[in-house]
Structure formats: structure tokens, C-alpha cells
C-alpha positions, 0 to 999 in steps of 0.5 A, a space after each residue: 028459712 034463711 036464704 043468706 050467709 054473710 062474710 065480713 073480711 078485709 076491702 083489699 082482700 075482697 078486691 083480691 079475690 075477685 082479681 084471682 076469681 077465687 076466694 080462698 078465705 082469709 086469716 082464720 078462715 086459713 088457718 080453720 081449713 073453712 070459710 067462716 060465715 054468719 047469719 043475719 042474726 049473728 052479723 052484730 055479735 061477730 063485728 063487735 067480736 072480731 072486728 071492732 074498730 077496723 076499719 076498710 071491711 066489706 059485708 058478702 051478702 052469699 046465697 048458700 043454696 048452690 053451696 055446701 054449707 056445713 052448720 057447726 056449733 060454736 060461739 054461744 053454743 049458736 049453729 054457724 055457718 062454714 065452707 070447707 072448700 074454696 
């Protein structure tokens, strides 16, 4: 069983976050209504995907145990993790 989920998203964004205490997602995470997470196994696909090219990201290694994970299909027909709250 997997024990991490990973969000890719902006350093400045991050640094944001950690300033407010609180990450509420960013871009499409906002407009979902969830944060949008991958697995291990889904990192290569979603950084060439969505992110290839850019530059200044960081990779939030999350341990999903204390948090309400909703798995939800979606590129290739794959289970991928989301966080409806903040």
C-alpha cells in the first residue's frame, strides 16, 4: 500500500502557503474545488503532462494516512488521488 501522495506546484506558491499556514491549492486545484495529487507512479507522466519545461516547482512528498483521500479516476482511466478541503 502506498504511504505517499505528491503535489508538484510552484516554489512561490509553496513558500506562500507555508507563510499563511494553510495550503489551499493552486490553478486547477481552485478551480477543481480539490487539490489534485499523484502517486509515485503517476509523478513522470503528470510533470511531462502539466509541467513540461517549467521551471522554480517543488515536489510535497504527503503522507495521506491523517487525511481524507478521495481516489478518483482520471487520466488513462488511472485512480488518482484528491483533497476536497484545504
Amino acid at each position: 500500500m502506498l504511504k505517499y501522495i505528491y503535489k508538484i506546484c510552484y516554489i512561490k506558491d509553496w513558500k506562500k502557503a507555508k507563510k499563511m499556514g494553510r495550503f489551499k491549492g493552486v490553478g486547477i486545484d481552485l478551480k477543481d474545488n480539490y487539490i489534485h495529487f499523484c502517486t509515485v507512479n503517476q509523478l513522470e507522466e503528470t510533470l511531462i503532462t502539466h509541467f513540461k519545461g517549467v521551471k522554480n516547482l517543488c515536489l510535497l512528498e504527503v503522507n495521506y494516512k491523517d487525511i481524507n483521500i478521495k481516489w478518483e479516476k482520471s487520466r488513462n482511466d488511472d485512480l488518482f488521488p484528491h483533497f476536497y478541503g484545504k
